[in-house]
N, C-alpha and C positions, 0 to 999 in steps of 0.2 A: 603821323598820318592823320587827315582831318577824321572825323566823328563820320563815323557809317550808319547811314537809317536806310527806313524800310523803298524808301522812293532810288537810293542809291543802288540798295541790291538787285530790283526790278530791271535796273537800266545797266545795270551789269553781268544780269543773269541773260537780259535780251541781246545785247553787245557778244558774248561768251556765243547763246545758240546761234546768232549770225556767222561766227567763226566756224563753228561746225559745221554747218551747212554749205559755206565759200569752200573751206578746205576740202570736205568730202565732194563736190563737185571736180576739185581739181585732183583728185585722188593724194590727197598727202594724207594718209590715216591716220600716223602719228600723231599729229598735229590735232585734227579732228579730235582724237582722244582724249587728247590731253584739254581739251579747252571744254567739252562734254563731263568730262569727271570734274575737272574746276567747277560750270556752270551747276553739277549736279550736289558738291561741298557747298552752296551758299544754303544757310539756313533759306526753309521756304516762308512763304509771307505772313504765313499765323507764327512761325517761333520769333519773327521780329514783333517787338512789347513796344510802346512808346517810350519806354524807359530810353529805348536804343536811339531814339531821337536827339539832336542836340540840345534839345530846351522840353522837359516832359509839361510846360506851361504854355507852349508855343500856341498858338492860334490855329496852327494847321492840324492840332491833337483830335481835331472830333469830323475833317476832313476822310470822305472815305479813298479808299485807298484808289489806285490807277488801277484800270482793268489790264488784265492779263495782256501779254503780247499775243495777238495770233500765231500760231505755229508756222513756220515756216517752210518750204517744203523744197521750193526752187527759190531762190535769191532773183530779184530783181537788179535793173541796174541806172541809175540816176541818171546816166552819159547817154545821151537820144542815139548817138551815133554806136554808141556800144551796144544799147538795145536793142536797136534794130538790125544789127550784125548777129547779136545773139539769138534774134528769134526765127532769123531767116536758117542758122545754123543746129537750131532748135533737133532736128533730126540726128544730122551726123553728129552733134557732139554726144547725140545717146548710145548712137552704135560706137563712136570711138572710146566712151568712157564704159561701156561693156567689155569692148577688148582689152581693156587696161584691166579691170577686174578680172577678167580670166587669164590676164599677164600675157596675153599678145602684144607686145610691146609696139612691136614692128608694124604689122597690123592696124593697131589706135593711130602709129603717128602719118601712115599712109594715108587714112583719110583727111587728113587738111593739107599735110606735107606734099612736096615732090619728092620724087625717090632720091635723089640726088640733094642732099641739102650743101650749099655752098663749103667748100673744104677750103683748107688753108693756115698757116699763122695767124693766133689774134694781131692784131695791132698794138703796137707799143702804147698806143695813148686812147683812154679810155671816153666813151663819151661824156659829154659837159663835163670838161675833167680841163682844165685850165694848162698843169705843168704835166709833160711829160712821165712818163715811168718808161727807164731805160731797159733794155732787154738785150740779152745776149743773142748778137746777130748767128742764124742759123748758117751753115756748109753749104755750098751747091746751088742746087735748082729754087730750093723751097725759097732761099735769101731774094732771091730774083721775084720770087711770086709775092713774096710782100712789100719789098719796095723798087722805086721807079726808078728811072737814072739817076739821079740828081742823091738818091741814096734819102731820100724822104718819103715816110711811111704812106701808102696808098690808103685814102679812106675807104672804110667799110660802106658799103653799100648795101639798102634791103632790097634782098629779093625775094623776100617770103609773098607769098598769097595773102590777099588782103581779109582777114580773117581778125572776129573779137580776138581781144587779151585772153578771155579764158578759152578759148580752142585753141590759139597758138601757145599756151601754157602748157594745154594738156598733152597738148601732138608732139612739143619741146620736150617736156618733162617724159615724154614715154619713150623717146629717142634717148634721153640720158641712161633711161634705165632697164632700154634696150643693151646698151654698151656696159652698165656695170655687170649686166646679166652675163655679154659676152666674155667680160674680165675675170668673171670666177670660171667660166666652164674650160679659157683658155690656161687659166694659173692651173689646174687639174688637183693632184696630190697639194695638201699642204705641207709646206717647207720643203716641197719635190724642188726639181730643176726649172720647172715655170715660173714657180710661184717665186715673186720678189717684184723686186722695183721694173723691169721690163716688158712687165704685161700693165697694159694701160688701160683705162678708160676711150677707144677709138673717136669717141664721136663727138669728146670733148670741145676738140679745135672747133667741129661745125659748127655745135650748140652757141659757143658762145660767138662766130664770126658771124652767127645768123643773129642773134639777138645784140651785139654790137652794132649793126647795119640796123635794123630796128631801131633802136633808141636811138642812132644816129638822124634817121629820116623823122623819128618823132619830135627831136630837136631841131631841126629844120624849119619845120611844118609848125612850132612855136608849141607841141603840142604836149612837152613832158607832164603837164600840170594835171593832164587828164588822165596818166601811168595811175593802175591800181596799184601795182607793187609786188606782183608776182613774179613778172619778168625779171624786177632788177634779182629778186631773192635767187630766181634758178642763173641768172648770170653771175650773182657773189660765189652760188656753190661751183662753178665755170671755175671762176678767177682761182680759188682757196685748192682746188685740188689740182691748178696749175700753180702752186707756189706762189701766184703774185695775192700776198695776202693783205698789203693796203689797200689794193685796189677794191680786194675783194671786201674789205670790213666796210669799205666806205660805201658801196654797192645793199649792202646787206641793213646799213645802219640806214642809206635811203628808202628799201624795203618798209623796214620796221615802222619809218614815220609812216609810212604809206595804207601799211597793212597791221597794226600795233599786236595784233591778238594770233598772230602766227607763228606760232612757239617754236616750226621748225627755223624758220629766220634766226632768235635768238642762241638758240642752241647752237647753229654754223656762226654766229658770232662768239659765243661763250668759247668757243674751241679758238678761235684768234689771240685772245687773250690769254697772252704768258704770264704775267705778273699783275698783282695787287695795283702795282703804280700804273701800269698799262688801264687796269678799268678801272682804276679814279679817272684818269684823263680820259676812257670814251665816256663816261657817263652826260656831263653836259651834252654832249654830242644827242643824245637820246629826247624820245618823246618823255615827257614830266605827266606818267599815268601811273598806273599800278603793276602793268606787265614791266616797266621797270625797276621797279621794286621787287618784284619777283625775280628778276635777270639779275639784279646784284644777291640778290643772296644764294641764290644758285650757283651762281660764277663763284661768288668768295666761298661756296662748300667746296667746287672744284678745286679752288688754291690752296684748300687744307687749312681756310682760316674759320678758328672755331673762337672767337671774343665774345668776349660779355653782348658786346654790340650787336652780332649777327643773332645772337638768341633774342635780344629783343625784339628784331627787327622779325624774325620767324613770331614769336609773339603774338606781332601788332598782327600779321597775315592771319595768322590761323583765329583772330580774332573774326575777319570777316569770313573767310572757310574753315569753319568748324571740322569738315569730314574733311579735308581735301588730306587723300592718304598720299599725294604728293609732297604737299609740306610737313607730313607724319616722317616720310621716307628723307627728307633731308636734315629732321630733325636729328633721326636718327645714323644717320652718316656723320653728322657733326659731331655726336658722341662718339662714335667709331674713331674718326678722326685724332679727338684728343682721347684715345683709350680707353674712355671711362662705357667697356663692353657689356659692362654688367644693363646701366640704362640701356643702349642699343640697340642691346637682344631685346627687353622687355618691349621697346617699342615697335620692332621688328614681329616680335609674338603676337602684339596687341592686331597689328594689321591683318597678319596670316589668321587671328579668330575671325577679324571682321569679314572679311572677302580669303576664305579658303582658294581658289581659284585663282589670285590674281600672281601670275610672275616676274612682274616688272619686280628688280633689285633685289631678287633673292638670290643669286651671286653672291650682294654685297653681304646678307644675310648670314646665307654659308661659309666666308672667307671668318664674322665675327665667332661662329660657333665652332668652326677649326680652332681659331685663338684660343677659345676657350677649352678646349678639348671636350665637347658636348658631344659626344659621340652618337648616343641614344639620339637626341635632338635633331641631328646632322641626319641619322637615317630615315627618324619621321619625315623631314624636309623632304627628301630625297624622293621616298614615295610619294607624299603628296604631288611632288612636283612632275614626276613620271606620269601619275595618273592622270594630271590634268592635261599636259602636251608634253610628251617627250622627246619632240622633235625644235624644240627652241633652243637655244644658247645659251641663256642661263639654268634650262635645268639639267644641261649636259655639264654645265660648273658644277652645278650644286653635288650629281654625282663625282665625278671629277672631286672632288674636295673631299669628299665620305671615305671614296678610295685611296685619297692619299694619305688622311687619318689613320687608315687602318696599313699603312704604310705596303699599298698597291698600286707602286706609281707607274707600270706599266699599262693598267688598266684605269687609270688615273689619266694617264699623257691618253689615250686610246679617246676618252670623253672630253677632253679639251680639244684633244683634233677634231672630234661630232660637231664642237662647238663652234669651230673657225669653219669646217666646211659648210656650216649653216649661214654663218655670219665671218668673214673673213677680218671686218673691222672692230670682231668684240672684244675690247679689249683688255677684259679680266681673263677669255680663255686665252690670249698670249702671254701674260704675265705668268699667269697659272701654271703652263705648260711648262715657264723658264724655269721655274722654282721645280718642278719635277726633274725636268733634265739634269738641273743639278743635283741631286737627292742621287740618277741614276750613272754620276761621273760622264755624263755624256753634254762635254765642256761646249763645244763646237755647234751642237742645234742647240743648247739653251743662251749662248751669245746670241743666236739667230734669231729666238723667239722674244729675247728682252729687244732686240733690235726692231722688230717689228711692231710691238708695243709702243715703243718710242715715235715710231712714224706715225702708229694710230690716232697717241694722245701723248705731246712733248710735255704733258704737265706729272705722269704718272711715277713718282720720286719711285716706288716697290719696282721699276724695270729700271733705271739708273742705277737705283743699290743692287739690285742683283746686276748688272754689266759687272761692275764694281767689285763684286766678290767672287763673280766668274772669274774674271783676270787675275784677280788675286789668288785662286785658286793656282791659274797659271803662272804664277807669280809674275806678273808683266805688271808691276807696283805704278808704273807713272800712269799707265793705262788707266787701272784701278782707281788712283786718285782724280783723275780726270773727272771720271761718273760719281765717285764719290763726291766731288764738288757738287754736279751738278745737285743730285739728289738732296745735298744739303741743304741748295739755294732756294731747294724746292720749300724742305721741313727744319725752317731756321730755327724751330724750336724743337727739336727732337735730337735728343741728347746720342741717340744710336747712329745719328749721320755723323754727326763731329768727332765724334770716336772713331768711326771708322778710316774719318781724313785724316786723324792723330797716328793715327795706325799706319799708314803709308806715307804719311813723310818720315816716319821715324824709318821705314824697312826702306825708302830712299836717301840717306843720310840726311834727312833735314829737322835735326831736335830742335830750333826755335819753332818754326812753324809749326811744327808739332804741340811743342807747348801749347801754343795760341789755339790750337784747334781744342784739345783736351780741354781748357779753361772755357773754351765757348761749349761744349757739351754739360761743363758742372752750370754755365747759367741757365741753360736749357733745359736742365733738371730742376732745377728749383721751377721753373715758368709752369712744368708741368707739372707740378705738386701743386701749384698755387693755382692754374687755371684748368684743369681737367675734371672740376666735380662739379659744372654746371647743370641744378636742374636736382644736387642730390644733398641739398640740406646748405650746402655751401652759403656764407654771407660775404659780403665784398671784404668784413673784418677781419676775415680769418686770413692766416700767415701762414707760409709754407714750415713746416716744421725743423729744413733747413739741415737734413739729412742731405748730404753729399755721395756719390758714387763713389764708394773707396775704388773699386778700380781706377779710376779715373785718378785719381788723386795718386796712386801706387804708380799708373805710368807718366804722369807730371814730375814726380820722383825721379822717375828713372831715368829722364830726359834730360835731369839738373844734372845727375852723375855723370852723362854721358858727357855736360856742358864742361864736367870740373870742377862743378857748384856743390860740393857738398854738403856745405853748412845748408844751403836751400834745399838738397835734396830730404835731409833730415826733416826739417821743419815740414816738408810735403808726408813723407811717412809719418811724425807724429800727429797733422791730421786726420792722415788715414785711420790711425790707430781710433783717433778719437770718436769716430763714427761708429764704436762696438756701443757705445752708452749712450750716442744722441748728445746735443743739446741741454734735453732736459735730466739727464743722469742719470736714466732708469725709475725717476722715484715714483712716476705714474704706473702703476702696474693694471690701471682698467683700461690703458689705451688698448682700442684695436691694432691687430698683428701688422694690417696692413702700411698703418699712422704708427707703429708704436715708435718708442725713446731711442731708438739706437738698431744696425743691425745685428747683432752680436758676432760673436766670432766666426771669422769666414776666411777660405784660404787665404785670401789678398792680404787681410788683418794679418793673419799670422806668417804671412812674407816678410810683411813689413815691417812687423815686429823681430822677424830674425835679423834682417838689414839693420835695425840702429842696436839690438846687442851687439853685432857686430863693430858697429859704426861705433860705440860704448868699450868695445873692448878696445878697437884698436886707438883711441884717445885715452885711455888710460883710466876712464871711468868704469875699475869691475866693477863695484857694488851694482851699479844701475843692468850693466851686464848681466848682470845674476840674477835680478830681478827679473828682464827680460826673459832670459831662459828660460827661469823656473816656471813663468806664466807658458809659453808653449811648448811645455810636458805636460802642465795642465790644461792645455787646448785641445791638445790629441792631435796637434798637425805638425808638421818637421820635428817628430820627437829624438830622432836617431843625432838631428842632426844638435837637434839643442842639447843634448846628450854629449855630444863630442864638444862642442863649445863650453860647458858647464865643466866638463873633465879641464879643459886650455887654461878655464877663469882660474880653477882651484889650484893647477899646480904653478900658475903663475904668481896670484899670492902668496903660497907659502915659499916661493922664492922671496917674493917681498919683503917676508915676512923674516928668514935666513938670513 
């Protein structure tokens, strides 16, 4: 990233409060927020030194600085024809953007709207949209109503009132959220008989047949060049919660160049993208600014990709936003991500002193101090979080998760439902609730609540693995491994998804693929012994210590026997075995417990150590047999049974011996 000076952050901190003020006009608060905390992480213009300059010899060093931006209060607008719609509407957009803050929904879009806004089928083919996007023709009347005889789509037409971009935003956007308003009061009970895929968003169809018709006459009229970029943003979130999600990214990515600093645009785009390879290929696609920068490493947090690379890249940010407790909160997810909890709490702590008050991602917070079983920690959380709002959605998690610590999952599942009846799209309190459900053997609503999850956010690997060990539960194994793929595709290095896929091809008779899955879990473990301590002393030199899952290695074994491979299966048990001493042979005895030389003995060890006395005896090799033995008498595990083996060796030698 180029060299940051003091004339840069001026034009970025003014850039940043323009966005809050656009945005708060158009009531997207979110957004608003998010670019005000950003604009407010830029060091101010005394802690920029000239140091921070590209050349501390430049010429421009003894140059006084630019004067402040004046404050902003109402946005102007460069387009004559814009401005002067906007000042003639100067009134109504105050009372309409009043009723939006008192959440009249209906109300706000009435005054620029008609009551009737145009109903119908979007249209198959998007404007300035060159090739078609096919669409499953509708049953009956509705088919009729979108195409003509000839069975060719009917263009949209505008019929909206000739009204600025930002009052037709506002009166649009209050109509959407007039209808999601009506989509929770009609879904009633969560996970009742309403609530599922059948209660819809009603006003969807309109919103976008009206602003289709729009952009159509703007392309007409030659006039898209003069689009700020609002309209396309609320027509991407149109397309994306109709499923047509090219339409919608490409809609959304036209926003973006339009409007760069509208964080909710990126976010409805970050949610499109399903994989790693998917945002390489949108990125050219993207404006070459900084809020791109920002979008990929936010996105690759959401893919669970924690590289060397992405911490650099958070780095270079937090180089120009010093405070931004945004990029604090994905730092620290990144360690959550790759386990290393210990950083993540600390990070997580460091925020909670700075800003007591704030509860954006203390969810994510509480899910790390469950992990850790921080109980005391989990309940400070908890009250903090109550006394500040206890009517949000993450602090009905953060309860929700103290509860289920204390292993109260009744009253646990009780604040996860507080939390979807708040927020039906949150989607830590569906996961949350799955993971309770099952805890309460109540197989049937936590299928229903990892399902929901999945519809929220298809990147969430924790509601795929649990689908996965629901069914497994039910033992419905092809089921299982279905979501276990998925889950896996998700966290290709996490050694607990591949095991699980090992797991059910073996309980479906499939010991190769089996194999392959277990041997992809031991590389998985190695990746995260070697990439999980960024940030904690770690240098690129250091080597994984190359400690193996005996489990793993025990059921790669088991897999060969079942093949008929026994000389392989052994060879698998003897590495198992070898993992009691490590690598290094134990001679290090200052290593930490956690790094140390080996894991000593542990059931699996001493399974597999009874499997090759076994395997010893029945080859004809006692000695080795007896050695085996004697070692688990001395382990303390299958003693009875090495006991009865030990009894077989001896009186088979002294036949030997006869």
């Amino acid at each position: 990233m180029a060299a940051f000076n003091r004339q840069n952050a001026d034009q970025l901190r003014a850039t940043l409060q323009d966005a809050v003020v656009k945005c708060s006009e158009r009531c997207l608060y979110q957004s608003a927020k998010w670019a005000a905390e950003l604009a407010t992480s830029l060091p101010s213009t005394g802690d920029l030194t000239p140091d921070s300059d590209t050349d501390p010899d430049s010429p421009m060093h003894d140059v006084e600085p630019s004067p402040r931006p004046v404050p902003i209060v109402l946005t102007s607008n460069s387009d004559p024809e814009e401005a002067r719609l906007e000042s003639q509407e100067l009134s109504k957009y105050l009372l309409a953007k009043s009723y939006f803050d008192c959440r009249e929904y209906d109300r706000c879009a009435a005054v620029f709207l008609p009551s009737n806004i145009p109903r119908g089928p979007l249209s198959t083919t998007s404007p300035n949209n060159k090739t078609a996007t096919p669409a499953t023709h509708a049953k009956g009347k509705s088919r009729d109503s979108c195409y003509g005889a000839d069975g060719s789509a009917i263009p949209a037409r505008n019929t909206l009132p000739r009204l600025s971009q930002k009052a037709l935003f506002l009166a649009l956007y209050a109509k959407y959220m007039s209808g999601e308003k009506r989509k929770d009061e009609d879904s009633e009970m969560v996970l009742g008989p309403a609530d599922g895929g059948m209660t819809a968003n009603k006003e969807l169809v309109g919103i976008g047949r009206a602003i289709e018709g729009w952009l159509t006459d703007r392309m007409k009229k030659d006039k898209q060049d003069s689009s700020q970029g609002w309209l396309e943003y609320l027509y991407g979130i149109v397309l994306a919660k109709g499923k047509n999600e090219d339409d919608a990214k490409r809609w959304l990515i036209n926003s973006i160049h339009r409007c760069p600093y509208n964080w909710g645009a990126w976010l409805e785009l970050s949610e499109l993208v399903g994989s790693v390879e998917e945002l390489q290929s949108t990125l050219p696609e993207l404006p070459q600014n900084i809020m791109t920068y920002v979008f990929y490493l936010y996105a690759s947090q959401e893919l669970y990709q924690f590289t060397e690379q992405i911490h650099q890249r958070l780095t270079e940010l937090e180089r120009i936003f010093p405070e931004s407790k945004f990029l604090k909160t994905q730092r620290a997810l990144l360690f959550y991500h790759s386990k290393d909890f210990d950083e993540a709490e600390s990070i997580f702590s460091n925020l909670l002193h700075s800003d007591p008050h704030r509860i954006d991602s203390l969810d994510h917070y509480s899910n790390i101090l469950y992990v850790m079983s921080a109980r005391p920690k989990l309940a400070f959380l908890a009250q903090l979080a109550t006394a500040t709002d206890k009517f949000r959605p993450e602090t009905c998690c953060v309860v929700g998760n103290y509860y289920s610590l204390k292993s109260e999952h009744e009253k646990a599942v009780m604040c996860f439902r507080r939390a979807l009846t708040l927020d039906r799209n949150f989607l830590s309190a569906w996961t949350l609730m799955g993971h309770e459900y099952v805890e309460m053997k109540n197989t049937h609503a936590a299928i229903e609540s990892y399902r929901r999850a999945v519809d929220v956010n298809r990147k969430d690997y924790r509601a795929w693995y649990g689908l996965g060990q629901t069914y497994e539960v039910l033992e419905m194994h092809l089921y299982a491994l279905f979501y276990y793929q998925r889950a896996a595709s998700l966290r290709p290095y996490d050694p607990k998804m591949w095991q699980a896929v090992g797991s059910c091809y073996d309980k479906v008779g499939r010991p190769v693929q089996s194999i392959k899955a277990y041997k992809r879990a031991l590389v998985a473990g190695t990746y995260y012994d070697s990439g999980s301590s960024f940030g904690s002393g770690a240098t690129g030199a250091d080597q994984p210590h190359g400690i193996l899952d005996p489990e793993t290695l025990y059921q790669i074994a088991l897999m060969h026997e079942k093949l008929d491979d026994r000389e392989e299966a052994a060879s698998y048990m003897e590495m198992t075995l070898a993992q009691e001493e490590g690598p290094g042979g134990g001679d290090d005895d200052t290593d930490d417990e956690a790094r140390g030389p080996g894991t000593g003995v542990t059931n699996t060890t001493s399974k597999a150590r009874m499997w090759l006395a076994r395997w010893e005896f029945g080859r004809g090799r006692l000695e080795r047999a007896m050695e085996l033995a004697n070692e688990l008498c001395q382990d303390g595990v299958e003693v009875e049974e090495a006991k009865a083996l030990i009894r077989d060796l001896r009186a088979r030698m002294e036949r030997e011996k006869s």
